[in-house]
C-alpha positions as protocol buffer text, in pm:
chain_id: "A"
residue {
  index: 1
  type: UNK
  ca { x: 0 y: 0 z: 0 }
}
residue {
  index: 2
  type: UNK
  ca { x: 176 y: 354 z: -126 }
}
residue {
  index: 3
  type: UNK
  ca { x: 120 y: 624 z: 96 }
}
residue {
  index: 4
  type: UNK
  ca { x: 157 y: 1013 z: 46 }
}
residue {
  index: 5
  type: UNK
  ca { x: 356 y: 1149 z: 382 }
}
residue {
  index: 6
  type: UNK
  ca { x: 366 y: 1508 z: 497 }
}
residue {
  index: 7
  type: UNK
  ca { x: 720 y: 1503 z: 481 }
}
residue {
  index: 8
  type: UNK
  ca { x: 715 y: 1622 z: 126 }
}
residue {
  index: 9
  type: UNK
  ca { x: 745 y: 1968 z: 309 }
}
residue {
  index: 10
  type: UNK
  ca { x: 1072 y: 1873 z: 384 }
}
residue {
  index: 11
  type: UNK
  ca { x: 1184 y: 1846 z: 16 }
}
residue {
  index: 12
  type: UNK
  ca { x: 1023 y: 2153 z: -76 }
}
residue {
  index: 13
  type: UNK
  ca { x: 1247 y: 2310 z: 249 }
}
residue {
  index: 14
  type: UNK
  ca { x: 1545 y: 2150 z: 142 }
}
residue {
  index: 15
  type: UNK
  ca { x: 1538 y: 2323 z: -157 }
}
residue {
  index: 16
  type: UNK
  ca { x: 1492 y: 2605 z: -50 }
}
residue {
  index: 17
  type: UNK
  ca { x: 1787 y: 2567 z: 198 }
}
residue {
  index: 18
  type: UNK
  ca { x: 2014 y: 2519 z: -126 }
}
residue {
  index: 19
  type: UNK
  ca { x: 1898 y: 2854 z: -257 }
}
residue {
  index: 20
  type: UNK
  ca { x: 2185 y: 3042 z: -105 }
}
residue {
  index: 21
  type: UNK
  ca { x: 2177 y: 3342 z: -387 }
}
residue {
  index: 22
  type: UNK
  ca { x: 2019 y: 3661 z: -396 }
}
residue {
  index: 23
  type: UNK
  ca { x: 1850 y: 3779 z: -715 }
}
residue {
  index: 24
  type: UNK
  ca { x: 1629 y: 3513 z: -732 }
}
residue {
  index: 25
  type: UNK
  ca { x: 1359 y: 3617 z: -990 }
}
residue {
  index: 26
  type: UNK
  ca { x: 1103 y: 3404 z: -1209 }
}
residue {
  index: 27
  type: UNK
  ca { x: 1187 y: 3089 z: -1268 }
}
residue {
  index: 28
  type: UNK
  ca { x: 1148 y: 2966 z: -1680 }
}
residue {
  index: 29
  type: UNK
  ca { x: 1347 y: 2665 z: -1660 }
}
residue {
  index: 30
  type: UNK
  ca { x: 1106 y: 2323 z: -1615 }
}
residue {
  index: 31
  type: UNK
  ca { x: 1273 y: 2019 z: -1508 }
}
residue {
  index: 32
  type: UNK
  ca { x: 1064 y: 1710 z: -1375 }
}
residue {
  index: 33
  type: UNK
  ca { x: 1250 y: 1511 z: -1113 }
}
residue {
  index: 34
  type: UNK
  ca { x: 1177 y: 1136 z: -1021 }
}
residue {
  index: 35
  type: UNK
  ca { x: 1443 y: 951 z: -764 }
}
residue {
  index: 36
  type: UNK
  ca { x: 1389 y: 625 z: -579 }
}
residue {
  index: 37
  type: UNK
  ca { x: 1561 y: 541 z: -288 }
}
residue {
  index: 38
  type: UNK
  ca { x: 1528 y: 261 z: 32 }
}
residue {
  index: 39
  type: UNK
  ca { x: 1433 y: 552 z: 248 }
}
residue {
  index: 40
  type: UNK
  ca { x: 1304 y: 878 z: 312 }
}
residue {
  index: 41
  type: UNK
  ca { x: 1693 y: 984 z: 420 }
}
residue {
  index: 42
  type: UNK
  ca { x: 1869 y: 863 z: 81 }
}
residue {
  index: 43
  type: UNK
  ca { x: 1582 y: 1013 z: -67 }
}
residue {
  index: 44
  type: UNK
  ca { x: 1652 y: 1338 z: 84 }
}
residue {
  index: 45
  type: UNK
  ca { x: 2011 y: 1298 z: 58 }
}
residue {
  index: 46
  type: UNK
  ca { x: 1987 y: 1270 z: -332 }
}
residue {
  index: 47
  type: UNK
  ca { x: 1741 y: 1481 z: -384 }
}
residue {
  index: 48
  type: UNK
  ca { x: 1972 y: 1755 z: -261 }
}
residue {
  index: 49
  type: UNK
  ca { x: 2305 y: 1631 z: -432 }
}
residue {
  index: 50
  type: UNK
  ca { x: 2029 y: 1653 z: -727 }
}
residue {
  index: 51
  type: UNK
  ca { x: 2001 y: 2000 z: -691 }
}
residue {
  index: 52
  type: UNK
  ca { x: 2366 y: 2030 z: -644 }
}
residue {
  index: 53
  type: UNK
  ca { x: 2420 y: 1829 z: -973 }
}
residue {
  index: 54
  type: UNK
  ca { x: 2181 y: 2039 z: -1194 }
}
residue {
  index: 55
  type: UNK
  ca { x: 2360 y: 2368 z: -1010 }
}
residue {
  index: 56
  type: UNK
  ca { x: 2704 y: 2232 z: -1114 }
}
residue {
  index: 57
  type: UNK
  ca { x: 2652 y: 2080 z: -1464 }
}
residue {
  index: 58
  type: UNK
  ca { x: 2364 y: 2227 z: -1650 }
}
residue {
  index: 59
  type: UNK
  ca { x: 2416 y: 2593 z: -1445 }
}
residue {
  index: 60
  type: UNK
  ca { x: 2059 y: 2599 z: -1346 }
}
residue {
  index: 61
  type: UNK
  ca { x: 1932 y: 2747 z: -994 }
}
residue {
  index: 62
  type: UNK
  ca { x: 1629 y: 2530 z: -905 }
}
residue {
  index: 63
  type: UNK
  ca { x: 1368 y: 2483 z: -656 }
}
residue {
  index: 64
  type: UNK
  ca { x: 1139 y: 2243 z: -567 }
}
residue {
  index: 65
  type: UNK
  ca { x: 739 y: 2349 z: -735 }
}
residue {
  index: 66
  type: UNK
  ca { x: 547 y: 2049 z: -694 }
}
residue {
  index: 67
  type: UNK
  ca { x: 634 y: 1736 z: -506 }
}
residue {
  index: 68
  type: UNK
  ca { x: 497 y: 1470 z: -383 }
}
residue {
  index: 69
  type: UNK
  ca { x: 681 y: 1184 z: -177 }
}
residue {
  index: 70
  type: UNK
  ca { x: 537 y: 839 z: -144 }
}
residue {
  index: 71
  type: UNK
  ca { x: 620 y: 563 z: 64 }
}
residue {
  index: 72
  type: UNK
  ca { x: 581 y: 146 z: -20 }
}
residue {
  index: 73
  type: UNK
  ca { x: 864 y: -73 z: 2 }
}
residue {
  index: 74
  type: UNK
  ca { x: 1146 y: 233 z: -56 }
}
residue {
  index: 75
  type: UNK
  ca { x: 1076 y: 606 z: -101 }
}
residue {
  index: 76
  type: UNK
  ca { x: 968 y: 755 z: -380 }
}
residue {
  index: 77
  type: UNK
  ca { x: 989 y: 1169 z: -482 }
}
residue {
  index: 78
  type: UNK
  ca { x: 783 y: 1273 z: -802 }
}
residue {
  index: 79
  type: UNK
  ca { x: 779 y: 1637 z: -921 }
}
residue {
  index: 80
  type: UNK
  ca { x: 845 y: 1921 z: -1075 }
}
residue {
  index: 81
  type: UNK
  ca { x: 1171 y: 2201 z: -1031 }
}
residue {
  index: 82
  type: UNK
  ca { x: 1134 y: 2577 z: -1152 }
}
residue {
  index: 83
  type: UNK
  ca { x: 1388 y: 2798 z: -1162 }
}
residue {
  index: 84
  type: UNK
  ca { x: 1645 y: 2995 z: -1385 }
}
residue {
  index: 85
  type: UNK
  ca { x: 1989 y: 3002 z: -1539 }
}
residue {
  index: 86
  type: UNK
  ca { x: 2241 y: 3120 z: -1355 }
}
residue {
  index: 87
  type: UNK
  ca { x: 2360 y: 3488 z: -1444 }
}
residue {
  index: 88
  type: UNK
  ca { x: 2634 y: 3601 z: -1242 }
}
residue {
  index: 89
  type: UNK
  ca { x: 2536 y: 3980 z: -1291 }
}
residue {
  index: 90
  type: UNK
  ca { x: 2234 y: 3887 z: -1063 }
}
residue {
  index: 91
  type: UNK
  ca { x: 2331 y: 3577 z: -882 }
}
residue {
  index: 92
  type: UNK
  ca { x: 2522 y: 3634 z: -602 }
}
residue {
  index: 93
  type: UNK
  ca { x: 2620 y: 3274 z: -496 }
}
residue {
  index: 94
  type: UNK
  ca { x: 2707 y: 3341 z: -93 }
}
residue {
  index: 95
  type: UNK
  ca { x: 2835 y: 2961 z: -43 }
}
residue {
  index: 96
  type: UNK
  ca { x: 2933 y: 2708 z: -340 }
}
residue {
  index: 97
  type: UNK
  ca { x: 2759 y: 2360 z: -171 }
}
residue {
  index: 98
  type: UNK
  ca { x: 2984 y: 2082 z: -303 }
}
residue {
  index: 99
  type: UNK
  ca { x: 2761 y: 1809 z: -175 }
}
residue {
  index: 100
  type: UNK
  ca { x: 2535 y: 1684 z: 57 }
}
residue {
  index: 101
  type: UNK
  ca { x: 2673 y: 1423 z: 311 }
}
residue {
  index: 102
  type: UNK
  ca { x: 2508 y: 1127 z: 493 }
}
residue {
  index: 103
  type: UNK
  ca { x: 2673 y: 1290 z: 842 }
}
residue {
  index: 104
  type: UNK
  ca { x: 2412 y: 1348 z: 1098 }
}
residue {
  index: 105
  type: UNK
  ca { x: 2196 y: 1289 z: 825 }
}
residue {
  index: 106
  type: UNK
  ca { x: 1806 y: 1214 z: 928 }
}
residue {
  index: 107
  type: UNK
  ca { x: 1411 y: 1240 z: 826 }
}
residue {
  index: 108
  type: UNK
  ca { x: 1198 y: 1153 z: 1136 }
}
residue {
  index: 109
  type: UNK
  ca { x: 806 y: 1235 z: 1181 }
}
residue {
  index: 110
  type: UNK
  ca { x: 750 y: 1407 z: 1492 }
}
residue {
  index: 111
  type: UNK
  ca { x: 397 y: 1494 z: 1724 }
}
residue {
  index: 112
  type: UNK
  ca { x: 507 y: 1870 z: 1611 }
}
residue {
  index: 113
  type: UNK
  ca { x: 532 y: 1735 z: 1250 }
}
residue {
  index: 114
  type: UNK
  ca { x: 788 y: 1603 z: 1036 }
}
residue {
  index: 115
  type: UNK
  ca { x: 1186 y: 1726 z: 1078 }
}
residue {
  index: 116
  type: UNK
  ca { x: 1482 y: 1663 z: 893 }
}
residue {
  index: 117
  type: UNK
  ca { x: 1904 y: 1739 z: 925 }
}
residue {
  index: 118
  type: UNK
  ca { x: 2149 y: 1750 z: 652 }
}
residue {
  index: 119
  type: UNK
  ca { x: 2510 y: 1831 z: 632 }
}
residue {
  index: 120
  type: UNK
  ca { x: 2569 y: 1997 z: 324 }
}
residue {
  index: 121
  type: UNK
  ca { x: 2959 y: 2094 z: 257 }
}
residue {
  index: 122
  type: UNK
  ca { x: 3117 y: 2366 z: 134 }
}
């Protein structure tokens, strides 16, 4: 039985953690985004070095627009990224995030609601 959890939120956060630039402005790149992984923290942990990847390699600044993460036998992310090319007349990177590392790494659903911790390295 596949269940939707609430801690799609903390993909969508994430994300937005890895936007460490100013300018940020509309957001005309698509890119849909599918990863598979045992768990919800290898999920999380490549969904960010995903980010980091498309950052890296294709120049693109992206965030998280529509996700939804389901839950069966592994972890499963479906969705969609928005976001822009980056232009270093309006992109002011303040950190360059090499990676995203398994160290303290952890996704746990809470009374409060669901929290997560990442190391990301720089």
């Amino acid at each position: 039985m596949m269940r939707e959890t609430p801690a799609h939120r903390i993909y969508c956060r994430g994300g937005e953690a890895h936007e460490a630039w100013r300018g940020w402005r509309r957001r005309p790149w698509r890119r849909s985004v599918t990863l598979e992984e045992p768990d919800l923290e290898l999920l999380l942990l490549r969904f960010l070095n995903e980010l980091v990847y498309l950052r890296d390699a294709e120049e693109l600044l992206l965030h998280p627009h529509r996700i939804s993460v389901t839950q069966n036998a592994g972890a499963r992310l479906e969705g969609e990224l928005t976001g822009e090319r980056i232009d270093p007349g309006r992109h002011a990177l303040a950190a360059d995030v090499k990676a995203a590392t398994a160290h303290g790494l952890r996704v746990a659903s809470t009374p409060e609601g669901w929290t997560a911790a990442a190391t990301l390295d720089v």
